[in-house]
MDAnalysis code that builds the backbone (N, CA, C; Angstrom):
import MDAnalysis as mda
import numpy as np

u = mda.Universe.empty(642, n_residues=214, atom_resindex=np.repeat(np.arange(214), 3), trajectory=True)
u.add_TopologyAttr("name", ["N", "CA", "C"] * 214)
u.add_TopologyAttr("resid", np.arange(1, 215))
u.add_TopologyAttr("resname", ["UNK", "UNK", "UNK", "UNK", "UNK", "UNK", "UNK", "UNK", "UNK", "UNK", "UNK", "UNK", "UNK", "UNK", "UNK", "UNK", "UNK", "UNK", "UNK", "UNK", "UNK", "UNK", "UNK", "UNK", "UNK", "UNK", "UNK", "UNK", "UNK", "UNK", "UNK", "UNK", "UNK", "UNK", "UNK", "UNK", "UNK", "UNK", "UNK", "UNK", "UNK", "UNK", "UNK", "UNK", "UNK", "UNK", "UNK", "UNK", "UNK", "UNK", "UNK", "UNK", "UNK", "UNK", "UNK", "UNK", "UNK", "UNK", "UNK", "UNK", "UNK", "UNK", "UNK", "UNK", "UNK", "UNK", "UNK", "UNK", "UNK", "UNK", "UNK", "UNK", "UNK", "UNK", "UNK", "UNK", "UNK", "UNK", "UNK", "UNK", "UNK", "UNK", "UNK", "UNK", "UNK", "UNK", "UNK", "UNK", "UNK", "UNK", "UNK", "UNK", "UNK", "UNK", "UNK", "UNK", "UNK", "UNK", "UNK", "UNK", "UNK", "UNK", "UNK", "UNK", "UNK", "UNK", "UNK", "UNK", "UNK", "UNK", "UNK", "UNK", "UNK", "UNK", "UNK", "UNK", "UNK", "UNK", "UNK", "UNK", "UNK", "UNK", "UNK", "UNK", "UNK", "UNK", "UNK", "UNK", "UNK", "UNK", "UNK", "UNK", "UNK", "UNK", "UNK", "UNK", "UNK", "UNK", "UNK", "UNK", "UNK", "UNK", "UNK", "UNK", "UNK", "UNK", "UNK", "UNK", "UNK", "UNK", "UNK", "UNK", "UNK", "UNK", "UNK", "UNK", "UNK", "UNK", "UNK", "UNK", "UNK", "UNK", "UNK", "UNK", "UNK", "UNK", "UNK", "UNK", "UNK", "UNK", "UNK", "UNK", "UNK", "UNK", "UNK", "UNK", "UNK", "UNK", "UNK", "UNK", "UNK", "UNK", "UNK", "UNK", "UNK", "UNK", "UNK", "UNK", "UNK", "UNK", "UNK", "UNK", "UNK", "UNK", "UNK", "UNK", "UNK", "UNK", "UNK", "UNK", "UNK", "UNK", "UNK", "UNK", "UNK", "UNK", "UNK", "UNK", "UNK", "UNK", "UNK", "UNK", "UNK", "UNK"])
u.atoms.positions = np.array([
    [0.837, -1.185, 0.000],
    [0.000, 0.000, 0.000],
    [0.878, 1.244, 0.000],
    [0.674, 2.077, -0.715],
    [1.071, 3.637, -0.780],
    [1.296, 4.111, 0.476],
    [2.234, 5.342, 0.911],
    [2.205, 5.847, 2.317],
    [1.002, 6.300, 2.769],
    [0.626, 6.640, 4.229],
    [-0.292, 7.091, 4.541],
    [-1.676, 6.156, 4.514],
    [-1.918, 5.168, 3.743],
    [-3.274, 5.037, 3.381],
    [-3.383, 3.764, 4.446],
    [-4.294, 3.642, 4.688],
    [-5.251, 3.010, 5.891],
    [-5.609, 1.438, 5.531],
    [-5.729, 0.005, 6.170],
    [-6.170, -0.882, 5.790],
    [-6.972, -1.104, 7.344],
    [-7.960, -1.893, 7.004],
    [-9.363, -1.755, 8.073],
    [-8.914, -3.031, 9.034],
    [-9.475, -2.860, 9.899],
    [-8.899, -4.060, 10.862],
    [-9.377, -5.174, 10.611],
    [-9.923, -5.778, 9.886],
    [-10.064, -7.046, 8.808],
    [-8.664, -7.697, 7.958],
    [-7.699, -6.227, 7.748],
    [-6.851, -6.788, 6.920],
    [-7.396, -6.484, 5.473],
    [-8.201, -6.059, 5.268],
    [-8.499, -5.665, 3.934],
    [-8.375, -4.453, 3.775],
    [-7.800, -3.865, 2.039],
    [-7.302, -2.514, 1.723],
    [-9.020, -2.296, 0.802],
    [-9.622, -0.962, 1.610],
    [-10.755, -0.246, 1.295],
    [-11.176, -0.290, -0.396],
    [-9.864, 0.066, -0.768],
    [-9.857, 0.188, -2.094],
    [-10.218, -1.273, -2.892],
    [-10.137, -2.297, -2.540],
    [-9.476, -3.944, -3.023],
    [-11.204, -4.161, -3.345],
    [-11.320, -4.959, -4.338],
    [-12.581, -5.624, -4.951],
    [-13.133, -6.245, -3.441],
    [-14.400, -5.947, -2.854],
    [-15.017, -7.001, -1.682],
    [-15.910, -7.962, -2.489],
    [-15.672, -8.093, -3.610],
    [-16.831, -8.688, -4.232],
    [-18.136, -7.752, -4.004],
    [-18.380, -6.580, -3.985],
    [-19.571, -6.460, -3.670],
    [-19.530, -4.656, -4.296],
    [-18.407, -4.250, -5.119],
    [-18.030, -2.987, -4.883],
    [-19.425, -2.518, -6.649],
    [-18.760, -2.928, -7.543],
    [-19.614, -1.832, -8.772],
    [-21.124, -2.618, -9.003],
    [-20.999, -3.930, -8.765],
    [-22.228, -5.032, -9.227],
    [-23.455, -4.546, -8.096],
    [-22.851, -4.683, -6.841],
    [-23.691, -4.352, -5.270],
    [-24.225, -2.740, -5.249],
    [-23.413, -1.835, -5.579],
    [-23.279, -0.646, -5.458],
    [-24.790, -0.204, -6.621],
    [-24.420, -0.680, -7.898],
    [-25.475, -0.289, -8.745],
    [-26.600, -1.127, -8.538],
    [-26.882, -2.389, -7.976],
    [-28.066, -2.820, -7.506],
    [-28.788, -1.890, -6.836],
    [-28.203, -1.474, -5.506],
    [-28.567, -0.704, -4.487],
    [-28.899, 0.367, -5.257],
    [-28.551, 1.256, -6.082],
    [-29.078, 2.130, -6.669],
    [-29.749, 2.209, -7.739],
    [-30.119, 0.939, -8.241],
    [-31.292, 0.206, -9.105],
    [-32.412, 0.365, -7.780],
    [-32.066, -0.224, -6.816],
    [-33.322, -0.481, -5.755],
    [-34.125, 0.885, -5.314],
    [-32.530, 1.608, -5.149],
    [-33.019, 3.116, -4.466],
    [-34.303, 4.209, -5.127],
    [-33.979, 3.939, -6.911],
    [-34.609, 4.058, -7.761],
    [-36.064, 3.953, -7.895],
    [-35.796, 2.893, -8.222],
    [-37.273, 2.083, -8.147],
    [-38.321, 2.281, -6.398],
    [-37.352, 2.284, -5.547],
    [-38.451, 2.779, -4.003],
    [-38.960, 4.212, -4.378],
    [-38.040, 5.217, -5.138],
    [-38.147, 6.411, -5.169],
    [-39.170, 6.880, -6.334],
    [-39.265, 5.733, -7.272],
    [-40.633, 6.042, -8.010],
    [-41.857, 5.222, -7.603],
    [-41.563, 4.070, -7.294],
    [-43.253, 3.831, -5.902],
    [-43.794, 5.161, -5.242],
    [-42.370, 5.266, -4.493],
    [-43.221, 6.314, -3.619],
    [-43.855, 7.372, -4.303],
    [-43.314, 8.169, -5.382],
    [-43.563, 9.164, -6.313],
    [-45.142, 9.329, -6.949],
    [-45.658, 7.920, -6.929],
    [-46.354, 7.328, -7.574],
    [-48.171, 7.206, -6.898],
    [-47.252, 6.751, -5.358],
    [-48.022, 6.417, -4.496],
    [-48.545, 8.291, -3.966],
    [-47.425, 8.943, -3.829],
    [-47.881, 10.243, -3.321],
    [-48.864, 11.047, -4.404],
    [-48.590, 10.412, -5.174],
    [-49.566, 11.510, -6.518],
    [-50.914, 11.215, -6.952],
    [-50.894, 9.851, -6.083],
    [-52.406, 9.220, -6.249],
    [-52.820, 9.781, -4.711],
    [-52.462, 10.468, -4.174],
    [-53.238, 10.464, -3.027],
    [-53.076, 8.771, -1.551],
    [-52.149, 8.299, -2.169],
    [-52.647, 7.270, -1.420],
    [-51.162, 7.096, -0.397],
    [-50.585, 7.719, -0.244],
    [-49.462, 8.108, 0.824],
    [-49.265, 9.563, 1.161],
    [-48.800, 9.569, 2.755],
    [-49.037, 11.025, 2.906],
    [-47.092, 11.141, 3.148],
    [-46.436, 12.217, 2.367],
    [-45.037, 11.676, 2.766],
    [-44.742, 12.272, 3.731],
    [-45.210, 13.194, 4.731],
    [-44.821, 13.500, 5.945],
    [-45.088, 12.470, 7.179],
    [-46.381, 11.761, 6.142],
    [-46.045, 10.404, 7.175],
    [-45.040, 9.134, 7.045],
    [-45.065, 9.168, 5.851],
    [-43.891, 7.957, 5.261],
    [-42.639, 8.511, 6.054],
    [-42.070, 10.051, 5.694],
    [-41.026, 9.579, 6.671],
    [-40.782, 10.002, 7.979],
    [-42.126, 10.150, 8.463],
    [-41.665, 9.924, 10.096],
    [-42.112, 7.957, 10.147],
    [-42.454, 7.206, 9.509],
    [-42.121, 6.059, 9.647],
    [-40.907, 5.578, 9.367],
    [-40.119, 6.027, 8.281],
    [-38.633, 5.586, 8.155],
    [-37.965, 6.171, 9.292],
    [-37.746, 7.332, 9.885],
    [-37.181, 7.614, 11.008],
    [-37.228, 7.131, 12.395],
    [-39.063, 6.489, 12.546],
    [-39.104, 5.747, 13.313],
    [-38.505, 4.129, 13.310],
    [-38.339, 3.442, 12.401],
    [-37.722, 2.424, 11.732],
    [-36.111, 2.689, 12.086],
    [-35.638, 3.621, 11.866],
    [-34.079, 3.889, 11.629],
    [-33.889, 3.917, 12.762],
    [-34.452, 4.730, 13.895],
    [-34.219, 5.465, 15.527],
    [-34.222, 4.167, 16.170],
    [-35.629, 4.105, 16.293],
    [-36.383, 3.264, 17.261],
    [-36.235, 1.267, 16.759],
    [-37.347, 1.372, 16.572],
    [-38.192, 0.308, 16.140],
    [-36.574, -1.611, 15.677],
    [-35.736, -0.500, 14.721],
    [-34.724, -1.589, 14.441],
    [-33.914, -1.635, 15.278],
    [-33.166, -0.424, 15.616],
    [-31.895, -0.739, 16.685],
    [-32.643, -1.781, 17.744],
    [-34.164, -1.898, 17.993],
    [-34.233, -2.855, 19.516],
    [-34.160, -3.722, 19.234],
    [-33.936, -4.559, 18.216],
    [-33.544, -5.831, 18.051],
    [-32.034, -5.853, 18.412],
    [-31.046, -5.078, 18.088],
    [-29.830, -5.618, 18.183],
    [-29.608, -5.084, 20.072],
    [-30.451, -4.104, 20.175],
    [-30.349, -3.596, 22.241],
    [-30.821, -4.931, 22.547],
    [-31.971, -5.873, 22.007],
    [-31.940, -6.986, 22.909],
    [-30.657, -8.166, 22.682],
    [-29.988, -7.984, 21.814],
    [-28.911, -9.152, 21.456],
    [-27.582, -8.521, 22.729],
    [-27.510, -7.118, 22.944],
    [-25.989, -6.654, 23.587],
    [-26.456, -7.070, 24.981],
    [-27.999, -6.476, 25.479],
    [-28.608, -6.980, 26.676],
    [-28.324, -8.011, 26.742],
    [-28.557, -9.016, 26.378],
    [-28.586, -10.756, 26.438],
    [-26.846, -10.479, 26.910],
    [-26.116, -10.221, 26.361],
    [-24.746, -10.461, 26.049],
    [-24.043, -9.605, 27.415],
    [-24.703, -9.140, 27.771],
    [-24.450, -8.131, 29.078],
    [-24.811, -9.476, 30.435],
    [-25.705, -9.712, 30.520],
    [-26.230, -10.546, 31.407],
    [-26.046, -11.698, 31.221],
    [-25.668, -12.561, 30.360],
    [-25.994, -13.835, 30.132],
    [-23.959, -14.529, 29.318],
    [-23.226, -14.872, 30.299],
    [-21.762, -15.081, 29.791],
    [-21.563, -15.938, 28.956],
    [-22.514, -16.905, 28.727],
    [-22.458, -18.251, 28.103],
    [-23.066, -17.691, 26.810],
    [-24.204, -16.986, 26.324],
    [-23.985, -15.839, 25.346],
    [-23.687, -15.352, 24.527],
    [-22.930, -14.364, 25.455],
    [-21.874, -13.811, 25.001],
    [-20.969, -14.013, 24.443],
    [-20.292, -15.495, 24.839],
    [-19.217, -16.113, 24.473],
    [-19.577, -16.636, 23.036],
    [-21.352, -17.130, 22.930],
    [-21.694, -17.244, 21.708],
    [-21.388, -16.328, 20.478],
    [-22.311, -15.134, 21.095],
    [-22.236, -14.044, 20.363],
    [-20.909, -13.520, 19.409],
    [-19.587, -13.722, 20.229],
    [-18.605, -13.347, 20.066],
    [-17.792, -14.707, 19.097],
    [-18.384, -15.771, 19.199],
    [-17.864, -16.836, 18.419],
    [-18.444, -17.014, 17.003],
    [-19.822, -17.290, 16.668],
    [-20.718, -17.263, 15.758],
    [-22.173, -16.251, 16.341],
    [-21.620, -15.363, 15.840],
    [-22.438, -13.934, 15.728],
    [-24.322, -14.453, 15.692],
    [-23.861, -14.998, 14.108],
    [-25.059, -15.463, 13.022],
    [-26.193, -16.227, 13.995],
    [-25.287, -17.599, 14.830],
    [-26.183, -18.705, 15.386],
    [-26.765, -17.842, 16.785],
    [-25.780, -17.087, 17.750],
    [-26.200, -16.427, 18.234],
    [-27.345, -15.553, 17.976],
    [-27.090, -14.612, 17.158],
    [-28.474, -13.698, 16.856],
    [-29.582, -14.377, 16.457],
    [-29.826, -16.253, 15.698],
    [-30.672, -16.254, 15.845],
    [-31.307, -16.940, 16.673],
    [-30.487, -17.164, 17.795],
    [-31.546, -17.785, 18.889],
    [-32.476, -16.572, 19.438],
    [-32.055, -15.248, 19.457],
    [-33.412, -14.536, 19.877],
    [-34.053, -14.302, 18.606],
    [-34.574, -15.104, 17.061],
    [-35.489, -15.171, 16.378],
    [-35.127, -14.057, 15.613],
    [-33.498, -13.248, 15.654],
    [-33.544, -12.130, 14.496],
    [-32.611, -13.072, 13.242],
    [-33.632, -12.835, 12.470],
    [-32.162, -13.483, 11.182],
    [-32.858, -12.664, 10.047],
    [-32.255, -12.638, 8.580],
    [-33.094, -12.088, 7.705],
    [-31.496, -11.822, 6.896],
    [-32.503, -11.303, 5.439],
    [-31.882, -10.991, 4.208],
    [-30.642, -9.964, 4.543],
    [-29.566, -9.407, 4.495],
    [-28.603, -8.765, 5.028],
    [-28.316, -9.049, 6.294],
    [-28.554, -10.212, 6.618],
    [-28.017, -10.610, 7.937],
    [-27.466, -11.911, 8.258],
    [-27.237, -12.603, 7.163],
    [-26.577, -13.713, 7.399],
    [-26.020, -14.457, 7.796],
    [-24.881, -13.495, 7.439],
    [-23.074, -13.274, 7.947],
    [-22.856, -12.173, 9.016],
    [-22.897, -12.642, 10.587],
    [-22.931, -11.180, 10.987],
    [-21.262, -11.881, 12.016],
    [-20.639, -11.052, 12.557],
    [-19.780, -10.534, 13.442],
    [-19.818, -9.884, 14.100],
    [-20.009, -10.123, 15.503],
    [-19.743, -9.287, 16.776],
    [-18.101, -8.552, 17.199],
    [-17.916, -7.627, 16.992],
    [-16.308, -7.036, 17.902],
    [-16.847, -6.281, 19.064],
    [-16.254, -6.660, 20.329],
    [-16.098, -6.161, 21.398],
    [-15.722, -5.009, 22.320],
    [-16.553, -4.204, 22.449],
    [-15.304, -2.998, 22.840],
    [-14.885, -3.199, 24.579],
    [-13.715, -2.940, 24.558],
    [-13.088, -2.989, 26.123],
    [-12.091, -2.140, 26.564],
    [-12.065, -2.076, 27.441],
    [-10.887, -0.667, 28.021],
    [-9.508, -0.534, 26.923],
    [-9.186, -1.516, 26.350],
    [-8.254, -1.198, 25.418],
    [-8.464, -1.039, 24.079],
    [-9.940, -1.633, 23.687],
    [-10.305, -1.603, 22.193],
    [-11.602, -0.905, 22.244],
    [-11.802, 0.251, 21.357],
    [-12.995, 0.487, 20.518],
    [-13.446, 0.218, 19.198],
    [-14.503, -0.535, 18.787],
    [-14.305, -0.707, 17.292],
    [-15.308, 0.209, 17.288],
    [-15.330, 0.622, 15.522],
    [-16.165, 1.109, 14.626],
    [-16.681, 0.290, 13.426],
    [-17.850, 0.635, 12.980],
    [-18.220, 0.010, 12.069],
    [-18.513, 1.069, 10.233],
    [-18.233, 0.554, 9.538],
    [-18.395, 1.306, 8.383],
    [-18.483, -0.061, 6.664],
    [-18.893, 0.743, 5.441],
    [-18.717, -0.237, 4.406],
    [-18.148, 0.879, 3.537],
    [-16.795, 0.385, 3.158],
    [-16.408, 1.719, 2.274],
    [-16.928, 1.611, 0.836],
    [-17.553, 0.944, 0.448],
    [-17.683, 0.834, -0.696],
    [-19.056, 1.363, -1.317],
    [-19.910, 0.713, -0.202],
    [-21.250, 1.200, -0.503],
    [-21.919, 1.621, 0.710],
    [-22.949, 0.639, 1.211],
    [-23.589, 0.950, 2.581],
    [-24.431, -0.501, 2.671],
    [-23.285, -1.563, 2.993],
    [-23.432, -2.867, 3.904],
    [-24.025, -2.513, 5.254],
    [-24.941, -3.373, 5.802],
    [-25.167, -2.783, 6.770],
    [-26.324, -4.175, 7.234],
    [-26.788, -4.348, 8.823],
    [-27.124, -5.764, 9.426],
    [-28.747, -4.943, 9.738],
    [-29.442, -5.315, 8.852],
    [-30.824, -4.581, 9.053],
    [-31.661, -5.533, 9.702],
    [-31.176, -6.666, 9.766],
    [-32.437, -7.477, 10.777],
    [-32.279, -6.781, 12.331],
    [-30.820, -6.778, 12.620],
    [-30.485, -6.101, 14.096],
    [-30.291, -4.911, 14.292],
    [-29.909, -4.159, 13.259],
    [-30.144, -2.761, 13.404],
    [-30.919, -1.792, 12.346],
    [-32.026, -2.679, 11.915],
    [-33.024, -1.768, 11.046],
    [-32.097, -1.123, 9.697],
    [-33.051, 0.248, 9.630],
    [-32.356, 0.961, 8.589],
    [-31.128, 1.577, 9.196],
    [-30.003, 1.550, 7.749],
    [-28.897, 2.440, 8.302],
    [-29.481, 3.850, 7.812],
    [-28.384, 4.686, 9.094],
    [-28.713, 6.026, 9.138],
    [-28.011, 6.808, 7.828],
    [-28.525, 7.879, 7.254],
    [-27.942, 8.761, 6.372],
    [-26.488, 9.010, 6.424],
    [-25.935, 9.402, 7.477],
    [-24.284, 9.451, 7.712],
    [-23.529, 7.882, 7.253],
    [-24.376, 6.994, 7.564],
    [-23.666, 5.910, 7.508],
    [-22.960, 5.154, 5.955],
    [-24.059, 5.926, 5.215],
    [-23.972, 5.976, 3.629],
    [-23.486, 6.510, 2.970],
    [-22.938, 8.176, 3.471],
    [-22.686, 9.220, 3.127],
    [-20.871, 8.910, 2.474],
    [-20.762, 9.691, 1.777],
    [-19.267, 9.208, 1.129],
    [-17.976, 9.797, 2.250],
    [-18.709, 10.467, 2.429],
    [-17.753, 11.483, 3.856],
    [-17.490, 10.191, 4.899],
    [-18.487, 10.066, 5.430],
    [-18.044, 9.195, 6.770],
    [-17.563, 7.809, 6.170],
    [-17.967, 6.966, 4.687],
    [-17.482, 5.890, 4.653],
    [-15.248, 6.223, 3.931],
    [-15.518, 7.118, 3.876],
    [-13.727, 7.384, 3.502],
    [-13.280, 8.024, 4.978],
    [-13.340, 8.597, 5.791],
    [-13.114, 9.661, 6.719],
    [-12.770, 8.456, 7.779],
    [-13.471, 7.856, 8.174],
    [-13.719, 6.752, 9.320],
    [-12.435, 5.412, 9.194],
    [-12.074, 5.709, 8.182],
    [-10.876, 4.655, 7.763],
    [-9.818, 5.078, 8.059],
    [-9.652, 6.532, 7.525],
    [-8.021, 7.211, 7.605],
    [-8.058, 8.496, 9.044],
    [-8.988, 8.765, 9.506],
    [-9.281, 9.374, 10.608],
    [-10.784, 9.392, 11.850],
    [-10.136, 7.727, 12.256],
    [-10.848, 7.121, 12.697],
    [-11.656, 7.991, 13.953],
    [-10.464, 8.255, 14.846],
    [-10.353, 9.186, 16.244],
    [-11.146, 10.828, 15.719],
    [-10.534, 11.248, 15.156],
    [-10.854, 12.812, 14.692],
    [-12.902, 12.543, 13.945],
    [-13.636, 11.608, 13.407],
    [-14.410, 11.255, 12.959],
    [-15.689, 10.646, 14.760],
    [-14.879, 9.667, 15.172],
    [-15.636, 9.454, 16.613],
    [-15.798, 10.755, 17.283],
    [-14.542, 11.764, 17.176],
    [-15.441, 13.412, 17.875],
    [-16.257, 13.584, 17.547],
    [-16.277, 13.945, 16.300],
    [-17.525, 14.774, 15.834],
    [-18.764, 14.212, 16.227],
    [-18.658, 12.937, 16.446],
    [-19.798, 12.406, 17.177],
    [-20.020, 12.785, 18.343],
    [-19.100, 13.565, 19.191],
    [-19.052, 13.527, 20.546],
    [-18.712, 12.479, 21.548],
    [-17.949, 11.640, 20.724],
    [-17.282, 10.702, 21.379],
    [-15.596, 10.650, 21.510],
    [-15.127, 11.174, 22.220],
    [-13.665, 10.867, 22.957],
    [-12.794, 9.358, 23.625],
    [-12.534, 9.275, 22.612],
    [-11.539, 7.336, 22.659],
    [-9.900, 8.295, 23.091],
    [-9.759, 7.745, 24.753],
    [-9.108, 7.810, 24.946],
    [-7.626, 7.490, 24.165],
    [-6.232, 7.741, 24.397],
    [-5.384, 7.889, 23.969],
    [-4.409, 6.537, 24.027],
    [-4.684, 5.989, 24.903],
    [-4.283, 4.516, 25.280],
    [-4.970, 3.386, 24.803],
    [-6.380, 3.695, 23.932],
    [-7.334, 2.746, 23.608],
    [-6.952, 2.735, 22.168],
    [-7.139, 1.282, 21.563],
    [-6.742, 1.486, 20.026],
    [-8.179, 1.540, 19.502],
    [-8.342, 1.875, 18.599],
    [-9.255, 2.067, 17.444],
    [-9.281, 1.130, 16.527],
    [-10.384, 0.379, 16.280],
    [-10.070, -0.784, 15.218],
    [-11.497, -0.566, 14.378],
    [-11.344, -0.460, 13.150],
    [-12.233, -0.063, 11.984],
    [-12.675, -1.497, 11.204],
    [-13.609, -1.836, 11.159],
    [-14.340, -2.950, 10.691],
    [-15.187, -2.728, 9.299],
    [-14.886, -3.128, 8.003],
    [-15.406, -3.003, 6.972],
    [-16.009, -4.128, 6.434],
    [-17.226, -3.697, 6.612],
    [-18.737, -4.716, 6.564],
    [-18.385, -5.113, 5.294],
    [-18.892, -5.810, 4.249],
    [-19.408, -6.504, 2.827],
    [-20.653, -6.941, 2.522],
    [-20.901, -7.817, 1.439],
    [-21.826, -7.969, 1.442],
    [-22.069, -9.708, 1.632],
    [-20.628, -10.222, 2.051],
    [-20.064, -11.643, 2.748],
    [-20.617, -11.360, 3.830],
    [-20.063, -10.117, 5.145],
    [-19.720, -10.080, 6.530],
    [-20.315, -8.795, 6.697],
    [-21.030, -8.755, 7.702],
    [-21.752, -7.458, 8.298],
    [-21.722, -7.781, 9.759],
    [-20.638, -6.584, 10.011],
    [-20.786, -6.423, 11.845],
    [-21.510, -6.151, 12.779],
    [-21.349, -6.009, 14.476],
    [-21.902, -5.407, 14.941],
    [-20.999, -4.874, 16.247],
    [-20.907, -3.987, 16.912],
    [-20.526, -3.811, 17.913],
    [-20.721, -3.982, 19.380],
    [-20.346, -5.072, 19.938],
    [-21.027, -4.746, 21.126],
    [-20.166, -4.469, 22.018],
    [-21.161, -3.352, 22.672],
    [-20.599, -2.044, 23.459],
    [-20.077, -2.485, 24.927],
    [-19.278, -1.421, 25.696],
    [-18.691, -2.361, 27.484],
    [-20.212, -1.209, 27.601],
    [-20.605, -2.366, 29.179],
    [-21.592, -2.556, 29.702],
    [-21.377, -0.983, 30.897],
    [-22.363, -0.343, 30.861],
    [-22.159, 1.213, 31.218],
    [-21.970, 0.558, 32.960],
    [-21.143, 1.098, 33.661],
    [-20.638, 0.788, 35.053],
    [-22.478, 1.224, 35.687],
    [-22.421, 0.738, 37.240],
    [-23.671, 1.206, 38.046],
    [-24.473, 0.297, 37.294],
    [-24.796, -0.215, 36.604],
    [-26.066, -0.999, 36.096],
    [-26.021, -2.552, 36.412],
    [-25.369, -2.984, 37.605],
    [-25.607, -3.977, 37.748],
    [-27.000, -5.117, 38.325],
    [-27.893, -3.875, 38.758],
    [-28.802, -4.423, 39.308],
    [-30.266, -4.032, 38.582],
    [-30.039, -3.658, 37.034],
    [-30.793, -3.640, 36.198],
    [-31.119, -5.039, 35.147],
    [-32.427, -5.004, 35.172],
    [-32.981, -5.952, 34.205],
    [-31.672, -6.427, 32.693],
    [-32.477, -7.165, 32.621],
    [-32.394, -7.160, 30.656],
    [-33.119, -6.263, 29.811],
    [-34.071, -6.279, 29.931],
    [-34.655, -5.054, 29.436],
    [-34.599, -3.626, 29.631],
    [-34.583, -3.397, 30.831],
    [-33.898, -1.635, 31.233],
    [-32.325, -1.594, 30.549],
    [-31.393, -2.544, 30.681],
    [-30.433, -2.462, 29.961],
    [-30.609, -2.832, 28.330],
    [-31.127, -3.163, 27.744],
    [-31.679, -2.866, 26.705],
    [-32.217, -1.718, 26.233],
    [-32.442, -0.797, 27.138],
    [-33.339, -0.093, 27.111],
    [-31.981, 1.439, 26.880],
    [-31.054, 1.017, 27.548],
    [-29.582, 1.644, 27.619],
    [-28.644, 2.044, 26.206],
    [-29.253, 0.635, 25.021],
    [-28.390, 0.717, 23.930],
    [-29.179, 1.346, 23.039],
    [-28.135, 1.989, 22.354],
    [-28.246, 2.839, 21.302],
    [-27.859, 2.336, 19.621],
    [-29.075, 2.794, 18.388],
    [-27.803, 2.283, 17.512],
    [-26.720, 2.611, 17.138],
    [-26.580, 3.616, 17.331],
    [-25.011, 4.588, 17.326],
    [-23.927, 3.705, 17.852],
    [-24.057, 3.468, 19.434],
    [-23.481, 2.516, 20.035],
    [-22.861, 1.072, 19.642],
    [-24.213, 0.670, 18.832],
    [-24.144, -1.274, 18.440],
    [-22.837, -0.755, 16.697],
    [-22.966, 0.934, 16.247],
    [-22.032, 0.807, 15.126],
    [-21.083, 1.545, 15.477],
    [-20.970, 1.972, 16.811],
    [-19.215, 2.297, 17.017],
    [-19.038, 3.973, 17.269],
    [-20.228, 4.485, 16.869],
    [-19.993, 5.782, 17.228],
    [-20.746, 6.754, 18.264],
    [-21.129, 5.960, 18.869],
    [-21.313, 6.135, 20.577],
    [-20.815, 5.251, 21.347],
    [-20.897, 5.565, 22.827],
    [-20.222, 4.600, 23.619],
    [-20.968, 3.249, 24.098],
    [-22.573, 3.716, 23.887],
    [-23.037, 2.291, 24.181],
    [-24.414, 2.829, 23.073],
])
């Protein structure tokens, strides 16, 4: 690799064919297409209102998806035997609590702990684990954060308002359309005598992709 340039903590160079880069990329924007003239379609007949359509996608993106993957980190918080799953085969794990689905196949758990924070990103397009964390968010797609997050991992977690200490490494995880991650977050101190569900209730999706702390 050239000076300066970044390879993701996979071991793979951003730039390198994932199998999934011009074929995946123009699907997705075959798909994007085609949702964008439904809807077009649907609004002109009267038969969608789009101020409601997208406070349903926002509710979808916020709410509604991330709680599938808050109940997988919950489980993984409380339950060691788990966890240990979780962290071994992601996939069999996630679907014993009944989440599995189309972009979710292949999933991977990385761990964050006093010495490691991961992040999650797809530089190529916008890979992403929608059975456990719903829709991805707009930033997550954006060409900014999928180049930025590779070569200025630390300076990129600010802007989030997140501060990764100086002693903690940073490890950058580049999803495909093989492998789609997830993060699970260290368990916020004081909450030991909370449910599964109130701690569920704790995670964020920001958190489960690396750019919050939980």
């Amino acid at each position: 690799m050239a000076a300066g340039e970044t390879m993701s903590a996979d071991g793979k160079d951003p730039k390198q064919d994932h199998h999934h880069d011009h074929d995946h990329d123009a699907e997705e924007k075959g798909l994007a297409l085609r949702v964008k003239t439904l809807e077009t379609l649907l609004v002109e007949k009267g038969l969608v209102d789009p101020a409601a359509l997208d406070r349903f996608v926002e509710e979808y993106e916020t709410r509604i998806g991330p709680k599938n993957g808050a109940r997988v980190v919950a489980r993984a918080w409380t339950d060691p035997a788990f966890k240990q799953r979780l962290l071994t085969d992601a996939t069999a794990a996630i679907r014993e609590l009944g989440l599995s689905g189309l972009q979710g196949e292949n999933m991977v758990a990385v761990e964050n702990t006093e010495r490691v924070h991961n992040v999650i990103v797809c530089t190529l397009c916008s890979c992403y684990p929608w059975p456990v964390l719903g829709l991805p968010p707009v930033w997550y797609k954006s060409a900014a954060y999928r180049s930025r997050v590779v070569k200025e991992p630390r300076g990129v977690l600010q802007e989030f308002g997140l501060e990764i200490p100086p002693g903690t490494e940073v490890r950058v995880w580049d999803s495909s359309a093989e492998i789609r991650y997830m993060v699970l977050p260290r368990r916020p101190a004081g909450t030991d005598n909370l449910s599964e569900a109130a701690l569920a209730a704790l995670v964020t999706r920001d958190g489960m992709v690396g750019t919050a702390a939980v």
